[in-house]
C-alpha positions in Angstrom: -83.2 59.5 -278.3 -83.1 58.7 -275.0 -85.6 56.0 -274.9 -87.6 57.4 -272.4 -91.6 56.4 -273.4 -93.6 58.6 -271.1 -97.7 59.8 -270.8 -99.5 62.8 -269.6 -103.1 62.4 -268.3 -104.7 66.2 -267.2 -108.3 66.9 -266.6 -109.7 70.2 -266.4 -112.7 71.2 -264.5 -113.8 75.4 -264.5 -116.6 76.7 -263.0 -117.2 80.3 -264.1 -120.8 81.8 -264.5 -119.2 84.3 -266.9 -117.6 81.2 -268.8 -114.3 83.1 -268.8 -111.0 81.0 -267.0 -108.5 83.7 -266.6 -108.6 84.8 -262.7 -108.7 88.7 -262.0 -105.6 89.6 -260.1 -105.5 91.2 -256.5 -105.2 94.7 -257.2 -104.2 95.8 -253.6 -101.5 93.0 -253.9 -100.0 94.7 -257.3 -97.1 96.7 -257.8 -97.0 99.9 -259.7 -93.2 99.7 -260.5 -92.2 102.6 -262.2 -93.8 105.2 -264.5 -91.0 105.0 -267.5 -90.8 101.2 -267.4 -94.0 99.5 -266.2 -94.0 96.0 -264.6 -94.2 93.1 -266.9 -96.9 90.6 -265.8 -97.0 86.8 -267.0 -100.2 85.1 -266.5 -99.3 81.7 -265.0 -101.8 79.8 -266.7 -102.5 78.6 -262.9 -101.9 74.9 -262.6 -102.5 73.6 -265.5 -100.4 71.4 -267.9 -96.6 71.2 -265.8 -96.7 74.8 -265.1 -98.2 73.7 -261.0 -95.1 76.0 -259.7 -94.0 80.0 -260.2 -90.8 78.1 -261.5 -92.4 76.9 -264.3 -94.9 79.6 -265.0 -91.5 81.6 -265.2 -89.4 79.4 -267.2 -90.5 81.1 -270.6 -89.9 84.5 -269.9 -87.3 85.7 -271.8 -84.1 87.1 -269.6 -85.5 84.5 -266.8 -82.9 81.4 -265.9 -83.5 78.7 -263.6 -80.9 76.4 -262.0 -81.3 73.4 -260.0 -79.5 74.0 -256.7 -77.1 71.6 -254.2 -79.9 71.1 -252.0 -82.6 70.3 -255.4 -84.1 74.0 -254.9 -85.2 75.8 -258.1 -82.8 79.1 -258.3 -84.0 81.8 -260.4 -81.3 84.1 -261.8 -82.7 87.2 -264.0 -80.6 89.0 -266.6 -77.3 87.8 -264.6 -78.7 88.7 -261.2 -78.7 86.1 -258.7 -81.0 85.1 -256.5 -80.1 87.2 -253.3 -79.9 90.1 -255.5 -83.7 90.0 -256.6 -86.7 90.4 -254.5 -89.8 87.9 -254.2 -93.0 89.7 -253.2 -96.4 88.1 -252.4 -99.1 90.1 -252.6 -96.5 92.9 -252.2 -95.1 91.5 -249.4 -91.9 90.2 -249.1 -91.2 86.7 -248.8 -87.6 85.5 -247.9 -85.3 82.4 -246.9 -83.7 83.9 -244.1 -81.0 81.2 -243.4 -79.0 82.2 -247.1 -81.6 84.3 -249.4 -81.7 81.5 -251.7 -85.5 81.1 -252.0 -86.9 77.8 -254.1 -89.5 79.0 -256.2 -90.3 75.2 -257.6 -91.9 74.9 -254.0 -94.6 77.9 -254.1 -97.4 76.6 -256.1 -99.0 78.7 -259.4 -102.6 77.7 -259.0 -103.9 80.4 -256.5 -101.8 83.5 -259.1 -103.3 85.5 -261.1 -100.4 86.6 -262.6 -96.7 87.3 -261.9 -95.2 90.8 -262.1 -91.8 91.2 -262.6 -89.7 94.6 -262.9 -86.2 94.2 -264.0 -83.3 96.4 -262.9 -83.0 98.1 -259.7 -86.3 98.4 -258.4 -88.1 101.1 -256.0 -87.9 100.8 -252.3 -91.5 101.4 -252.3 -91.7 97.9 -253.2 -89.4 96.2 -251.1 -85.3 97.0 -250.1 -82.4 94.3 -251.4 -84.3 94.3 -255.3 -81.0 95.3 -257.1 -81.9 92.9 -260.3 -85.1 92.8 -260.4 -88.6 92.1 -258.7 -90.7 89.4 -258.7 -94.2 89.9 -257.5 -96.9 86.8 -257.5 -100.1 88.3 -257.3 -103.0 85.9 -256.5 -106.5 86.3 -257.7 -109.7 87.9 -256.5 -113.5 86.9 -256.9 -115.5 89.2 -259.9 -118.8 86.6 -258.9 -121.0 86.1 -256.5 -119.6 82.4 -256.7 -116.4 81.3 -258.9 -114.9 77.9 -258.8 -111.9 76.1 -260.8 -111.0 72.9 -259.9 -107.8 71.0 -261.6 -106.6 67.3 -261.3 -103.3 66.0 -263.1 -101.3 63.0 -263.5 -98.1 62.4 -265.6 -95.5 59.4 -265.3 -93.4 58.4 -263.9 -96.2 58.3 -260.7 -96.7 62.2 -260.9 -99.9 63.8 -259.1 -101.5 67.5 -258.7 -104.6 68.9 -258.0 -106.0 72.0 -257.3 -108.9 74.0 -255.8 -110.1 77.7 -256.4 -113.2 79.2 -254.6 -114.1 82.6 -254.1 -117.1 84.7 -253.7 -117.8 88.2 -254.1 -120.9 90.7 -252.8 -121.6 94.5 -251.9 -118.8 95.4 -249.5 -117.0 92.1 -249.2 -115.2 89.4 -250.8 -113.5 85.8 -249.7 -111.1 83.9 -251.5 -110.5 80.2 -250.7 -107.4 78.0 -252.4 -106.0 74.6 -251.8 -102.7 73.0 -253.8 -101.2 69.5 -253.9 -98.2 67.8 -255.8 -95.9 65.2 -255.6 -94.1 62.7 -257.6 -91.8 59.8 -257.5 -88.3 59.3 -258.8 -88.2 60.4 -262.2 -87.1 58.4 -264.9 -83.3 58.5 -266.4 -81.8 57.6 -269.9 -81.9 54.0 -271.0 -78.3 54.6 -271.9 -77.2 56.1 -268.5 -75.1 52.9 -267.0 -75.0 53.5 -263.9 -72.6 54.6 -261.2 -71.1 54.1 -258.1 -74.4 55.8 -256.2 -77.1 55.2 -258.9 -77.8 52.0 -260.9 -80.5 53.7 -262.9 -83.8 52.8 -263.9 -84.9 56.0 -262.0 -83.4 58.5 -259.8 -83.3 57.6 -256.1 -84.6 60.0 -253.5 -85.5 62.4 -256.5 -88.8 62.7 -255.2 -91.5 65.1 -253.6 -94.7 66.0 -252.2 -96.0 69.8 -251.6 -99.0 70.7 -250.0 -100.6 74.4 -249.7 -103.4 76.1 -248.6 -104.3 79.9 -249.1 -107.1 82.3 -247.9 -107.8 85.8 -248.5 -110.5 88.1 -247.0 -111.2 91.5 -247.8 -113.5 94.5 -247.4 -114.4 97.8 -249.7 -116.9 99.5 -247.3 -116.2 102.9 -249.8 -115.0 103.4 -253.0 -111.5 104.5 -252.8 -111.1 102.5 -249.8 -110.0 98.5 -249.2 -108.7 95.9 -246.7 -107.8 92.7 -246.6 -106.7 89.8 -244.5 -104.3 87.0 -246.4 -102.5 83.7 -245.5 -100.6 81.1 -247.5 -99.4 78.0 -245.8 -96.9 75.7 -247.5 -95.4 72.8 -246.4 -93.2 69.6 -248.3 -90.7 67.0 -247.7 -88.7 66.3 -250.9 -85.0 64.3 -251.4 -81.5 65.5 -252.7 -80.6 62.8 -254.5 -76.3 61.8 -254.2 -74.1 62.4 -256.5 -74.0 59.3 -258.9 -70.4 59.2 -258.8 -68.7 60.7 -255.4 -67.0 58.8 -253.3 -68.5 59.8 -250.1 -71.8 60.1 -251.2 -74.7 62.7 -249.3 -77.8 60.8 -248.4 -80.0 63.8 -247.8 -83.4 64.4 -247.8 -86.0 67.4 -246.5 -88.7 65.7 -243.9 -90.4 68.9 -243.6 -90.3 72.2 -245.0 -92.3 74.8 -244.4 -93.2 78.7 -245.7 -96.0 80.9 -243.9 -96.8 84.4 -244.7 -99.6 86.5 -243.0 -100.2 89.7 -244.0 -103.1 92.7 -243.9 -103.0 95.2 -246.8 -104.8 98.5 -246.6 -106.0 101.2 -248.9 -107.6 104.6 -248.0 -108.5 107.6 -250.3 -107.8 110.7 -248.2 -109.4 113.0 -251.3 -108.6 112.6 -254.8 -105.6 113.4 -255.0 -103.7 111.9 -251.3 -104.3 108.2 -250.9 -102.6 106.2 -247.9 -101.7 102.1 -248.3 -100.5 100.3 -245.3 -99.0 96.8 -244.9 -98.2 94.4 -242.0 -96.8 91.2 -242.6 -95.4 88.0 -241.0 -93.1 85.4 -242.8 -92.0 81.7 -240.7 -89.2 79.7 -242.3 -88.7 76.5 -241.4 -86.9 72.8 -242.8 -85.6 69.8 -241.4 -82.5 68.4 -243.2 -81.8 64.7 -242.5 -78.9 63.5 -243.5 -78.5 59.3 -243.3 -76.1 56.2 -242.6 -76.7 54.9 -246.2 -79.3 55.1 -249.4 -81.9 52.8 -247.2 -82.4 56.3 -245.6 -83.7 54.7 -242.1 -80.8 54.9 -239.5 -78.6 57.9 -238.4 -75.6 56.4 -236.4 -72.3 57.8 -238.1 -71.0 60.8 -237.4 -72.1 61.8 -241.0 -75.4 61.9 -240.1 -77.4 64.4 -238.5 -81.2 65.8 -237.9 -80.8 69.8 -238.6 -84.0 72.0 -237.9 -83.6 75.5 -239.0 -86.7 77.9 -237.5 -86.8 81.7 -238.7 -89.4 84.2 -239.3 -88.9 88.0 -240.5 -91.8 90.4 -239.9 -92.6 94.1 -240.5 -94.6 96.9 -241.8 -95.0 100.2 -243.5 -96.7 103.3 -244.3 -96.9 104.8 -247.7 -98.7 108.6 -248.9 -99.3 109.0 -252.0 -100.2 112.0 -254.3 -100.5 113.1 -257.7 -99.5 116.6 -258.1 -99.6 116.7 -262.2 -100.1 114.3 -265.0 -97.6 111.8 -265.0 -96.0 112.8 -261.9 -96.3 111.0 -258.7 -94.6 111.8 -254.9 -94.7 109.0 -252.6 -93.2 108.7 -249.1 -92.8 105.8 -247.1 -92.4 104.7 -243.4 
């Protein structure tokens, strides 16, 4: 026992005319892997509960490992693969932290996915290049309705707070998601029969905090059958601390005032006849985090040579072009530029 008393408050609200919860995924956004091992998919049970992140919607999955980092970024590592040797993809396209590969997926929310797809082993490049243990694909969700809403608000202790907003709409010819995600949460509790140390008199962690906000928005057309395009954003941005070491000597007194993840993108489909299709993608991905680091744990001045106020700004961009045909059953030729 660790003596730890602790509550969970969570209210659900879903508005669905069709009175079903489970969000249809984004089919243009989806993956086809490959024809002898299909993808996986894990439906993320979008925000609800403590699964707000693709961390925890993950954590489950059998194969799937998650470490906590030295700058308090969740790691994934998949059947002994790191993280630099696995590819993230949203929507498809590929989402990256430029400055070391080591992307946090506790800081991408789950509410806005309609699943997850993940393909382990080395993956095709048709997906995306670097995927030699695996893929990981979040796939967010797209309106069957004329009007669909689902609306979530949570609270846990210690001082822990989400809530999240789905809205889309779908007609002849068009459709238009909408999706907004918040999160945060104070130091969390530790043992009653941790003592204390040199950097932490317990009670609660200091500077293990954060807050995450995120917005989403997806547009798309299908003016023929056989033929799609759509427009997608997803905006995140955070500030969360790395708490010191409870016993070090020279302790780190750290913390993230900003940190931020954007991804633009267009996806395309077009049916050439039935047997030649053509998908295109663009995208755009911004990186970018301020690292403080301060005099002392009142985190408030920066005067020692210790100390510093490091921005890090990076985007990566591209693009491709991909035939496709099906020649015979169960055989498929694909090309890509």
């Amino acid at each position: 026992m660790n003596g730890l008393l602790s509550g969970a408050l969570a209210m659900n609200l879903v508005f669905q005319p069709n009175g079903r919860t489970a969000k249809a995924p984004f089919d243009l956004g989806e993956t086809e892997g490959r024809l002898e091992q299909p993808a996986r998919r894990v439906a993320p049970a979008a925000g609800s509960g403590d699964r707000r992140s693709v961390a925890d919607a993950m954590r489950d999955l059998p194969g799937a490992y998650f470490s906590v980092g030295p700058r308090n970024e969740r790691l994934l590592y998949f059947r002994g693969f790191e993280p630099r040797q696995l590819a993230v993809l949203y929507d498809g396209v590929p989402v990256y932290a430029p400055y070391d590969g080591y992307l946090d997926l506790g800081k991408l929310p789950a509410s806005n996915a309609a699943e997850i797809e993940i393909l382990g082993g080395a993956s095709s490049p048709l997906a995306s290049p670097g995927a030699l243990g695996g893929t990981v694909n979040i796939v967010t969700w797209k309106p069957r309705k004329r009007f669909e809403a689902d609306a979530r608000l949570g609270w846990s202790e210690p001082d822990a707070r989400s809530a999240s907003l789905n809205l889309g709409s779908r007609f002849p010819g068009w459709y238009l998601a909408l999706d907004g995600d918040f999160a945060e949460a104070g130091d969390f509790k530790l043992s009653r029969a941790f003592r204390g140390g040199r950097n932490e008199d317990g009670g609660t962690r200091d500077n293990s905090g954060f807050s995450r906000r995120n917005a989403s928005a997806k547009a798309g057309i299908t003016p023929a059958d056989g033929h799609e395009y759509a427009l997608g954003l997803d905006v995140t941005d955070g500030t969360w601390g790395l708490p010191p070491g409870a016993y070090d000597a020279k302790p780190k007194y750290w913390r993230f005032t900003d940190w931020r993840k954007n991804t633009y993108y267009f996806l395309g489909r077009t049916r050439v006849n039935d047997a030649l299709s053509v998908r295109t993608r663009a995208f755009l991905d911004r990186y970018l985090n301020v690292l403080d680091a301060y005099d002392d744990a009142s985190y408030a001045a920066q005067t020692k040579n210790s100390s510093f106020h490091s921005t890090y700004d990076d985007y990566s961009a591209g693009g491709s072009l991909r035939l496709d045909t099906a020649p015979a059953e169960r055989h498929r030729l694909s090309a890509l530029a």
